[in-house]
C-alpha positions as a Markdown table, in Angstrom:
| # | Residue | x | y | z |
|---|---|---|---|---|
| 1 | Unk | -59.8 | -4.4 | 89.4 |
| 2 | Unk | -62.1 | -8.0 | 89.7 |
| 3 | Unk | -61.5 | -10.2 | 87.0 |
| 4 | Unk | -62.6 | -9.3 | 83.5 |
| 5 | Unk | -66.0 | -11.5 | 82.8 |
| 6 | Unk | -66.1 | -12.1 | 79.3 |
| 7 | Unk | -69.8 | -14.2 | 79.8 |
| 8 | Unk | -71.4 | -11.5 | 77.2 |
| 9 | Unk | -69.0 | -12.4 | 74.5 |
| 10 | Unk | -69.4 | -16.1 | 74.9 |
| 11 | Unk | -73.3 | -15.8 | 74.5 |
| 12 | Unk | -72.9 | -12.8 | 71.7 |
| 13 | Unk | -70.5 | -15.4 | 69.7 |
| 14 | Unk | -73.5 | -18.7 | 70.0 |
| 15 | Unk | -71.5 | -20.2 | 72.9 |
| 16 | Unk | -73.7 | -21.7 | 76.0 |
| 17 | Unk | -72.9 | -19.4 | 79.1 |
| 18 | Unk | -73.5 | -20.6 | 82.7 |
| 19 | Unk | -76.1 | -18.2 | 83.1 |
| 20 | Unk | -78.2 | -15.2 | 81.0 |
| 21 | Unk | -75.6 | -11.7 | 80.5 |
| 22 | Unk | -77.7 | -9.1 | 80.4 |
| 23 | Unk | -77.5 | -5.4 | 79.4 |
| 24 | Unk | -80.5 | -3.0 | 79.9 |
| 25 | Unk | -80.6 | -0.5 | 76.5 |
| 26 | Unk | -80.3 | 2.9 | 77.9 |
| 27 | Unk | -79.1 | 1.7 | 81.2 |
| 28 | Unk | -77.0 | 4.8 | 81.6 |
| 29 | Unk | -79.4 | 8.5 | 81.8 |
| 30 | Unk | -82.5 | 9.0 | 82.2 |
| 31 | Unk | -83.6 | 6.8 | 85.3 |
| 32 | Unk | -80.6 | 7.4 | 87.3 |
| 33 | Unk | -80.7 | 10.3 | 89.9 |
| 34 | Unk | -76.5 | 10.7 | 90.2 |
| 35 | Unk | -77.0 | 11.6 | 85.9 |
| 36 | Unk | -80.2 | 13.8 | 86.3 |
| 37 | Unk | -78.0 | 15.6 | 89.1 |
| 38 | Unk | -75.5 | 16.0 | 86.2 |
| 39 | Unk | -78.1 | 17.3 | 83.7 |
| 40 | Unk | -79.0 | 20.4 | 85.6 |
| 41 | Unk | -75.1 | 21.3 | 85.0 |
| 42 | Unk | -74.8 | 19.8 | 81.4 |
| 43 | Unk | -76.0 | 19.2 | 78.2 |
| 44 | Unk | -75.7 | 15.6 | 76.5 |
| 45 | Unk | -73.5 | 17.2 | 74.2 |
| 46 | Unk | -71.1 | 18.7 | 77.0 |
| 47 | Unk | -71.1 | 15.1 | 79.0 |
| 48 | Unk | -69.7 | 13.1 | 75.9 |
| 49 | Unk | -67.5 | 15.8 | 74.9 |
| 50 | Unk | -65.4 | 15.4 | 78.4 |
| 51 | Unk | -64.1 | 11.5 | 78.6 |
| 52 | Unk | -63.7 | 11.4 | 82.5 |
| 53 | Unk | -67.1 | 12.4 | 83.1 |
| 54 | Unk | -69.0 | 10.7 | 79.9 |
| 55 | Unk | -66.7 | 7.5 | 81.4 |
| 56 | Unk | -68.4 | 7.6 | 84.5 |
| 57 | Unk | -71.9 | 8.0 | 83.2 |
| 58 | Unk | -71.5 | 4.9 | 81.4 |
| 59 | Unk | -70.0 | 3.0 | 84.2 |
| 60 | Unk | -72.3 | 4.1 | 86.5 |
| 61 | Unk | -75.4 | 1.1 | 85.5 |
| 62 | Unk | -72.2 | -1.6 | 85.5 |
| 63 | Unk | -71.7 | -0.6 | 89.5 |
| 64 | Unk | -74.9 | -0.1 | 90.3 |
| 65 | Unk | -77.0 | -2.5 | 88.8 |
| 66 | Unk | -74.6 | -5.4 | 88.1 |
| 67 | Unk | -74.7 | -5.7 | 84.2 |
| 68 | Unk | -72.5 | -7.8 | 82.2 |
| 69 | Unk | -71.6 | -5.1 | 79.8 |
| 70 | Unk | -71.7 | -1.5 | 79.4 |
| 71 | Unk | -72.7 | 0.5 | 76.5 |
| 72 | Unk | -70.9 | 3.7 | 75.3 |
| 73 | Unk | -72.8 | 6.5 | 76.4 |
| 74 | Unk | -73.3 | 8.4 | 73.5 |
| 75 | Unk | -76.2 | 9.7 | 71.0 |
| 76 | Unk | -76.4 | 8.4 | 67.5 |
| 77 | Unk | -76.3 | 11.6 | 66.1 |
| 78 | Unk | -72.5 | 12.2 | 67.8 |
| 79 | Unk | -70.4 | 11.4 | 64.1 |
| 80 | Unk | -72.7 | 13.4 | 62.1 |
| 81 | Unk | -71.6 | 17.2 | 63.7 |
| 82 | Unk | -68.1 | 16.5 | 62.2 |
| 83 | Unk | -69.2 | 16.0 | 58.5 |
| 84 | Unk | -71.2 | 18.6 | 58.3 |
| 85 | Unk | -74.3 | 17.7 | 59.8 |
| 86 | Unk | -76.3 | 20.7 | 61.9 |
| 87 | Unk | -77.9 | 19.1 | 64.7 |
| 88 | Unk | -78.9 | 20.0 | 68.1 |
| 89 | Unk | -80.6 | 17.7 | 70.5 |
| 90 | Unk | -83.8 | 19.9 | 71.5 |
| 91 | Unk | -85.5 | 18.7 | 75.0 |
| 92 | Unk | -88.6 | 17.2 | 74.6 |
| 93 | Unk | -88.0 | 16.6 | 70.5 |
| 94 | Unk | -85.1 | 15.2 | 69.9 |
| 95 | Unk | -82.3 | 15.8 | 67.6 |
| 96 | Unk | -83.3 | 18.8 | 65.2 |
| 97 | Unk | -81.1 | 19.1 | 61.8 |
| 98 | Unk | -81.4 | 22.5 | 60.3 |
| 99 | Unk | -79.7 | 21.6 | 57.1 |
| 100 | Unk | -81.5 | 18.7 | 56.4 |
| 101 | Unk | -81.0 | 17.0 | 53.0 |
| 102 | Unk | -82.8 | 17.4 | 50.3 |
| 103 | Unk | -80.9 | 16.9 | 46.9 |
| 104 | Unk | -77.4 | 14.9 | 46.1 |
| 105 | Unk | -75.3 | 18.4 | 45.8 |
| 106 | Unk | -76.3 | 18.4 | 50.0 |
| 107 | Unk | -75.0 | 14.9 | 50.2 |
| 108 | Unk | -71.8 | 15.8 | 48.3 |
| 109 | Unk | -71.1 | 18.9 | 51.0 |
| 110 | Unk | -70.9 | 16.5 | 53.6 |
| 111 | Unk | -67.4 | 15.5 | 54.3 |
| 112 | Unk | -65.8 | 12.0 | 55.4 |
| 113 | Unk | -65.7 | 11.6 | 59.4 |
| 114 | Unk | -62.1 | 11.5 | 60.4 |
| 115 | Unk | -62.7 | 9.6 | 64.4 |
| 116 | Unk | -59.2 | 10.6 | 65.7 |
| 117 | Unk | -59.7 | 13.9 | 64.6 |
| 118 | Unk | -63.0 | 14.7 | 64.6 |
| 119 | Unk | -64.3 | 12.5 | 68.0 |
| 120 | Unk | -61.3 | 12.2 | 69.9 |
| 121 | Unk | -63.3 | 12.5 | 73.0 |
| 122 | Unk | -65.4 | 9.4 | 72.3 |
| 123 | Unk | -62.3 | 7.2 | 71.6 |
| 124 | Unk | -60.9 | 8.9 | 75.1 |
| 125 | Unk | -64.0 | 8.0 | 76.7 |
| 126 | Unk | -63.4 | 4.1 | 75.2 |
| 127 | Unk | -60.0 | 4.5 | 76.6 |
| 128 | Unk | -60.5 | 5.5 | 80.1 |
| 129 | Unk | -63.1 | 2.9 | 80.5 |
| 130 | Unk | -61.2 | -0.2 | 78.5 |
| 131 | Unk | -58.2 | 0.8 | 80.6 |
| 132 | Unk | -58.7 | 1.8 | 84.0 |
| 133 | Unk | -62.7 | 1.2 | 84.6 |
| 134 | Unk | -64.5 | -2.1 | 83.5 |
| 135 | Unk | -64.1 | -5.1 | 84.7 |
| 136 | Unk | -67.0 | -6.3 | 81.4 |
| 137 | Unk | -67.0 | -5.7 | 78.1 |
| 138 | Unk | -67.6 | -2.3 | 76.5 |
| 139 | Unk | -70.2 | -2.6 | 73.5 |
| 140 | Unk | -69.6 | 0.6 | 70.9 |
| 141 | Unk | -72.9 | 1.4 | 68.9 |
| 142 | Unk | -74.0 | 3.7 | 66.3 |
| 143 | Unk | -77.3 | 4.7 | 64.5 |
| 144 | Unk | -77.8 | 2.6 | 61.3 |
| 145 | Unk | -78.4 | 4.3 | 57.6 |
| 146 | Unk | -81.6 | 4.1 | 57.4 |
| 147 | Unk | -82.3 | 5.5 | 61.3 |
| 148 | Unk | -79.3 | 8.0 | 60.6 |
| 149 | Unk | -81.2 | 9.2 | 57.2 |
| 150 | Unk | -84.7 | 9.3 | 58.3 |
| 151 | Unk | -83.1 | 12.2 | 60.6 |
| 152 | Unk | -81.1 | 14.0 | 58.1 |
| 153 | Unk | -84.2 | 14.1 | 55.7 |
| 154 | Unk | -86.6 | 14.9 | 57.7 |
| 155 | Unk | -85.2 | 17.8 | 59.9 |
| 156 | Unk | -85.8 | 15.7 | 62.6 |
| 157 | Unk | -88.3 | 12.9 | 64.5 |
| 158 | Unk | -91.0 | 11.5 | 62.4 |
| 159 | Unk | -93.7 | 9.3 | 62.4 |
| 160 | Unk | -94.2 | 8.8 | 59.0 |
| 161 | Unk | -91.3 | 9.3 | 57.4 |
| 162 | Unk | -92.8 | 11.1 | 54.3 |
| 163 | Unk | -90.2 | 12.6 | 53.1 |
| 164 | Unk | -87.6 | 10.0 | 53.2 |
| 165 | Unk | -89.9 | 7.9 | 51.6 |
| 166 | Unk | -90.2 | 9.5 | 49.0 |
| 167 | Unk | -86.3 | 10.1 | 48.3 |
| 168 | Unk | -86.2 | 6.8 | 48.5 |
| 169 | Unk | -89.0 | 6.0 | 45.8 |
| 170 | Unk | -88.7 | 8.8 | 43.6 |
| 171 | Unk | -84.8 | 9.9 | 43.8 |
| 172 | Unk | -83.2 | 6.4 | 44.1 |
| 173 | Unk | -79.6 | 8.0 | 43.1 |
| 174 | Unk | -79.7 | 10.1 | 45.5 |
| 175 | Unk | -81.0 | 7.5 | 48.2 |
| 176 | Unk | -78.5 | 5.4 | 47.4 |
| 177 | Unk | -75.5 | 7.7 | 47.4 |
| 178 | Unk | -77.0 | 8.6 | 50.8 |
| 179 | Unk | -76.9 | 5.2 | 52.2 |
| 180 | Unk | -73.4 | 4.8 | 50.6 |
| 181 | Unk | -72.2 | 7.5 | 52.5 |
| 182 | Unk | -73.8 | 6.7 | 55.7 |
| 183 | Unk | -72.7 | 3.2 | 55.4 |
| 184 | Unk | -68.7 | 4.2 | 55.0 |
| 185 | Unk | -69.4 | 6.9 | 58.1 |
| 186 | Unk | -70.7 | 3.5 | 60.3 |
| 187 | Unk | -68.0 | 1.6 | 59.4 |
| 188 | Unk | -65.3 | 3.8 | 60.1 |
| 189 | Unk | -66.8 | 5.3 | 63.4 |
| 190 | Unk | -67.4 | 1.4 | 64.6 |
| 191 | Unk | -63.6 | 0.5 | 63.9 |
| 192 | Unk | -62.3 | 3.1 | 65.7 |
| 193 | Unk | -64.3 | 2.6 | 68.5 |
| 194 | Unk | -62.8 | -1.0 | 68.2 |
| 195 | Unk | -59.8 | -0.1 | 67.9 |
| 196 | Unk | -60.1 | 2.4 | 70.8 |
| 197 | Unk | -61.5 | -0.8 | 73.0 |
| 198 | Unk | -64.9 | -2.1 | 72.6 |
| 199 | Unk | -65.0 | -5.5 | 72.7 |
| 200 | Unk | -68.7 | -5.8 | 70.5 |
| 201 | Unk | -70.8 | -3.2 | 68.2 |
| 202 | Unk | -74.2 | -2.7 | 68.5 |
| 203 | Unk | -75.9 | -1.1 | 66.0 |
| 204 | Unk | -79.1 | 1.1 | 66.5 |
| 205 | Unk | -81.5 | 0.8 | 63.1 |
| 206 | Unk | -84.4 | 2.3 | 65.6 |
| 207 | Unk | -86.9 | 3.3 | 62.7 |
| 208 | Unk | -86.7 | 0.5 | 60.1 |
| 209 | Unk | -89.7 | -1.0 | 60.8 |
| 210 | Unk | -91.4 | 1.7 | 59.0 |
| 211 | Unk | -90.5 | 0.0 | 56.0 |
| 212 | Unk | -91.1 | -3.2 | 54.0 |
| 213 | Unk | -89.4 | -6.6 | 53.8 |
| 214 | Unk | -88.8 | -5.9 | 49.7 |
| 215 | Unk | -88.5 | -2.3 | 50.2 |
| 216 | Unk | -85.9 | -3.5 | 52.5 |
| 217 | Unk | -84.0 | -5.9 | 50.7 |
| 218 | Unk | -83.5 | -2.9 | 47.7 |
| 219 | Unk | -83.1 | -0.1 | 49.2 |
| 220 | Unk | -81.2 | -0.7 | 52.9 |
| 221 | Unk | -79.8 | -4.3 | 53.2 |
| 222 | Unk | -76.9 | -3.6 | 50.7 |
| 223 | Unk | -75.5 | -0.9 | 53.1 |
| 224 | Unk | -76.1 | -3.2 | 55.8 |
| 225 | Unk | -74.1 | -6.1 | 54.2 |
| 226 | Unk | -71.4 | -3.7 | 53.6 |
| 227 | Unk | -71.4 | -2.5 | 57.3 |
| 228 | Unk | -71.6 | -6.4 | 58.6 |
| 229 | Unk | -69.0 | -7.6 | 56.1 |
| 230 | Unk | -66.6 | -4.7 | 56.6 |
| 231 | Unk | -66.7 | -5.2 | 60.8 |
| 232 | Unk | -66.3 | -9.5 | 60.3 |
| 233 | Unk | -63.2 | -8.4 | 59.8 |
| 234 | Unk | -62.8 | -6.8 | 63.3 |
| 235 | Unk | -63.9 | -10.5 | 65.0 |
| 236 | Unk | -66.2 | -8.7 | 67.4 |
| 237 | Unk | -69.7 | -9.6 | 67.8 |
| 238 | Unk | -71.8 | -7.6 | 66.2 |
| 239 | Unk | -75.9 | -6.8 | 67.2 |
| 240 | Unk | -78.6 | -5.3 | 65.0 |
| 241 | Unk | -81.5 | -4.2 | 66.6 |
| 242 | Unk | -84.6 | -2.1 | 65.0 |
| 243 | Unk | -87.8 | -1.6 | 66.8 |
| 244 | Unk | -91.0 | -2.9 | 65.1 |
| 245 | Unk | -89.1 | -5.0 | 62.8 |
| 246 | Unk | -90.3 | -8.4 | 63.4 |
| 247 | Unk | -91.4 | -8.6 | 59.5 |
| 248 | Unk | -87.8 | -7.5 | 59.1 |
| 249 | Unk | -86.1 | -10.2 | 61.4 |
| 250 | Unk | -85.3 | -12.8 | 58.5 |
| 251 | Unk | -83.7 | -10.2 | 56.5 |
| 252 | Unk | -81.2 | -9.6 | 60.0 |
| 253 | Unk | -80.7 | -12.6 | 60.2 |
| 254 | Unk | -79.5 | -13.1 | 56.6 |
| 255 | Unk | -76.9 | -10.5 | 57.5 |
| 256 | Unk | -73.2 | -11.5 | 58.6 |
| 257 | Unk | -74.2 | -10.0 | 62.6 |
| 258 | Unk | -73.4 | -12.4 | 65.4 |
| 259 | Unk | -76.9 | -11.3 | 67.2 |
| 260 | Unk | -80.4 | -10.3 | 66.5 |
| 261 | Unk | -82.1 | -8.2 | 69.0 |
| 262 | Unk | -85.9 | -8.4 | 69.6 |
| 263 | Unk | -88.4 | -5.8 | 71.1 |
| 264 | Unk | -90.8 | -7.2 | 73.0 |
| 265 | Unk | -93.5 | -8.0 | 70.2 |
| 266 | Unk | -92.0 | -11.0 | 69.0 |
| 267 | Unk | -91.0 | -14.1 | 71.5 |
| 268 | Unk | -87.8 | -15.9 | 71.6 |
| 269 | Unk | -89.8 | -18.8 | 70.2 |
| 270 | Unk | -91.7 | -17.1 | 67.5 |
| 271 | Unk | -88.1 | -15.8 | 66.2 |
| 272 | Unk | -86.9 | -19.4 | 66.3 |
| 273 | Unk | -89.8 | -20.7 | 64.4 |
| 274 | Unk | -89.7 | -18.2 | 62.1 |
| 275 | Unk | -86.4 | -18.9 | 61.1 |
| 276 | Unk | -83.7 | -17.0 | 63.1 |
| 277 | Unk | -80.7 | -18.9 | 63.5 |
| 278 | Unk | -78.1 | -16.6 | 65.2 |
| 279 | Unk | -78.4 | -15.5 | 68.9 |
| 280 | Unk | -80.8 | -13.1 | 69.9 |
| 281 | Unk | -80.7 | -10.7 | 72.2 |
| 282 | Unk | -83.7 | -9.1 | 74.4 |
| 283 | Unk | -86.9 | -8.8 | 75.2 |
| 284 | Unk | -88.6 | -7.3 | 78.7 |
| 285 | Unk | -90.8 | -5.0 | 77.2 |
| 286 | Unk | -89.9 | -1.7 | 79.1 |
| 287 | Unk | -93.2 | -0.4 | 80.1 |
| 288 | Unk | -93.4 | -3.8 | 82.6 |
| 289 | Unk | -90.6 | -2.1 | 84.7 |
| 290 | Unk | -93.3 | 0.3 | 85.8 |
| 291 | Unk | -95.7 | -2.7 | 87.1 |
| 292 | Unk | -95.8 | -4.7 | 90.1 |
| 293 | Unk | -92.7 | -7.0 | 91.0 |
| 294 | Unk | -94.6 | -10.1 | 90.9 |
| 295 | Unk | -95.2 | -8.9 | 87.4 |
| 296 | Unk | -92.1 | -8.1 | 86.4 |
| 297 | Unk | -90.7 | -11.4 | 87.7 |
| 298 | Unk | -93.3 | -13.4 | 86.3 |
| 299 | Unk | -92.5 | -12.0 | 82.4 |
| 300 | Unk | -89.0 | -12.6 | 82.9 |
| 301 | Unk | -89.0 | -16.2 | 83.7 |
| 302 | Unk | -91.0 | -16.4 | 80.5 |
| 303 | Unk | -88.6 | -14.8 | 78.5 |
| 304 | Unk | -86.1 | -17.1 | 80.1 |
| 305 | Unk | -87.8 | -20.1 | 80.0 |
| 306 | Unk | -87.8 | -20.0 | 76.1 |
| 307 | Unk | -84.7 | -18.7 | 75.9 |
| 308 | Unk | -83.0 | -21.9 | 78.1 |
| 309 | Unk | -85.6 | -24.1 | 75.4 |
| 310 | Unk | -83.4 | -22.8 | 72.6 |
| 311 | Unk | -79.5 | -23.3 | 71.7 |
| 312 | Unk | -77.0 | -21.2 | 71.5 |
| 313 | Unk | -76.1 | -18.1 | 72.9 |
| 314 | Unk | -78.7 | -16.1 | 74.8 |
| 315 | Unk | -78.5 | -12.3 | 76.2 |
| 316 | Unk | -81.2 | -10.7 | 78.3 |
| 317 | Unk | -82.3 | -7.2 | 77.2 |
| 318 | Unk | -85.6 | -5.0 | 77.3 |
| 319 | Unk | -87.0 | -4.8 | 74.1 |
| 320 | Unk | -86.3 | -0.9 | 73.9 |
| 321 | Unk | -85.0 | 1.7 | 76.2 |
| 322 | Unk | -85.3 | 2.6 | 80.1 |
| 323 | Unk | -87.7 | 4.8 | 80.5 |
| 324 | Unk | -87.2 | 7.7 | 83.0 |
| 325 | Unk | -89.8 | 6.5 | 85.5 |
| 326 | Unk | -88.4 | 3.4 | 86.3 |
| 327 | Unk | -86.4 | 2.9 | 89.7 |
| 328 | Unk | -82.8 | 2.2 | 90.0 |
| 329 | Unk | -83.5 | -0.6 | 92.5 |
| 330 | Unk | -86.1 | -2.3 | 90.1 |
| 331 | Unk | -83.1 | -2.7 | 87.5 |
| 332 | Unk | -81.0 | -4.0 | 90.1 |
| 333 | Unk | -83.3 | -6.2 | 91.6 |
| 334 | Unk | -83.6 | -7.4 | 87.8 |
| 335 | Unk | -80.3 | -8.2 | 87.3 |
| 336 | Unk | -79.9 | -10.3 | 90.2 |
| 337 | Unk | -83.1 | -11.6 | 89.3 |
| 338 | Unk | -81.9 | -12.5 | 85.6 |
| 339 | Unk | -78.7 | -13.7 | 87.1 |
| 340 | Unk | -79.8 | -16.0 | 89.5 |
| 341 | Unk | -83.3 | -17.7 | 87.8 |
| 342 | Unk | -81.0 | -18.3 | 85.2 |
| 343 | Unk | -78.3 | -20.3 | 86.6 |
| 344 | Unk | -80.5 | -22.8 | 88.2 |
């Protein structure tokens, strides 16, 4: 096995690197033919359920594309099957939650996730690769309350998020002994995928942005601070990341995380100016993969331009997912790309 590069950590933890680590969210799936091959045999489900091959999923992107870290491949909605949670990841929906919740006697049925028990194949999976695979560090995720609840309230994807609005608003108790519960499920998932192996946590808060700064601060950041305070313990980095969140970015950055993460409608310098202090991670918007590589080139060298302008730790991203579209060889020509400019 090559030498372990630990660059990632370094720029997760504020340090100057020699050059921009970079990860690519969804890196492992959907735009990769060796995984589509795999998807005509099995479902999501059934490839993180067997460790060797949900291993090789997520190594794949790390050997083919020359990233600086690999990210478990997993769904959020893997830890909530074990307490209780009905869900089945539909094709062309989503995940789909037949028992959704709708009173605090549902939230008191739900029982208290168990990882070596109840996910033994994840911490297998963190295992094989930790032990025998990577030569970079593994980064362990999972869905944040807020992201995790909109789905358990609402059956399902949203767009408006009525209905866990209005828990929220009009049956705080039971809002809050949601988040509570949510909150001690992302804790305990994350530090057993520490413990398993990964060297940093990210974690996914993908639908925040549909709510307000104050809304924010009242009804989500406490289960946030608990989740940040309870993994400072761990001495990993740690990386929030919602999409459409820039009016939430201050409130992040308040939170004891090692790393902010940015979509692509905020700059590096418009987070700097408004105030974030920690590194920050991202922001390629996604949809550029599908231009031109003149064009593709010509937004990165903005993104790292700014990002060279600022101090601190730095780690190249896009500002959400791969999308299915997008060509193997434009990722890898990216990496080198990202790897290279960024040295000079």
């Amino acid at each position: 096995m090559k030498e372990f590069n630990d660059t990632i950590l370094k720029a997760y933890n504020g340090e100057k690197t020699d050059y921009a680590p970079l990860w690519f969210m969804r890196q492992a799936g959907r735009s990769q033919p060796e995984y589509r091959k795999l998807k005509e045999k099995y479902s999501l489900f059934e490839i993180t359920h067997q460790p060797e091959l949900c291993a090789y999923v997520t190594e794949l992107p790390v050997v083919n594309y020359n990233t600086d870290a690999a990210i478990l491949y997993k769904d959020i909605m893997s830890p909530l099957p074990p307490i209780g949670v009905d869900v089945d990841i539909k094709k062309g929906i989503g995940p789909v939650i037949d028992n959704p919740i709708r009173s605090k006697s549902d939230i008191d049925r739900l029982g208290d996730l168990d990882p070596e028990q109840d996910v033994p194949y994840v911490l297998d999976t963190i295992k094989i690769l930790t032990q025998e695979k990577l030569n970079v560090p593994l980064i362990g995720f999972s869905g944040a309350p807020f992201t995790l609840a909109s789905y358990m309230i609402e059956g399902g994807p949203s767009k408006q998020y009525n209905k866990t609005k209005a828990m929220m608003y009009g049956d705080s108790e039971t809002w809050f002994a949601l988040m509570d519960k949510l909150a001690d499920l992302v804790i305990t998932y994350t530090k057993a995928q520490i413990k398993a192996g990964a060297k940093a946590i990210q974690v996914f808060d993908s639908w925040v942005g549909a709510v307000s700064a104050p809304d924010y601060r009242v009804f989500i950041k406490p289960a946030m601070k608990k989740i940040f305070t309870a993994l400072k313990d761990e001495n990993v980095p740690t990386i929030l990341f919602g999409i459409g969140a820039n009016h939430l970015l201050l409130e992040f950055n308040d939170l004891p995380v090692s790393t902010v993460g940015l979509d692509w409608r905020t700059s590096i310098i418009e987070a700097r100016e408004m105030g974030i202090t920690k590194t920050v991670q991202g922001n390629l918007d996604p949809a550029i993969l599908l231009a031109d590589w003149d064009i593709i080139e010509a937004r990165t060298k903005e993104i790292l331009d700014q990002a060279k302008e600022q101090d601190g730790g730095y780690v190249f991203n896009l500002g959400h997912g791969v999308f299915p579209e997008v060509q193997p060889e434009t990722l890898k020509r990216l990496a080198h790309f990202v790897h290279e400019y960024s040295a000079k």
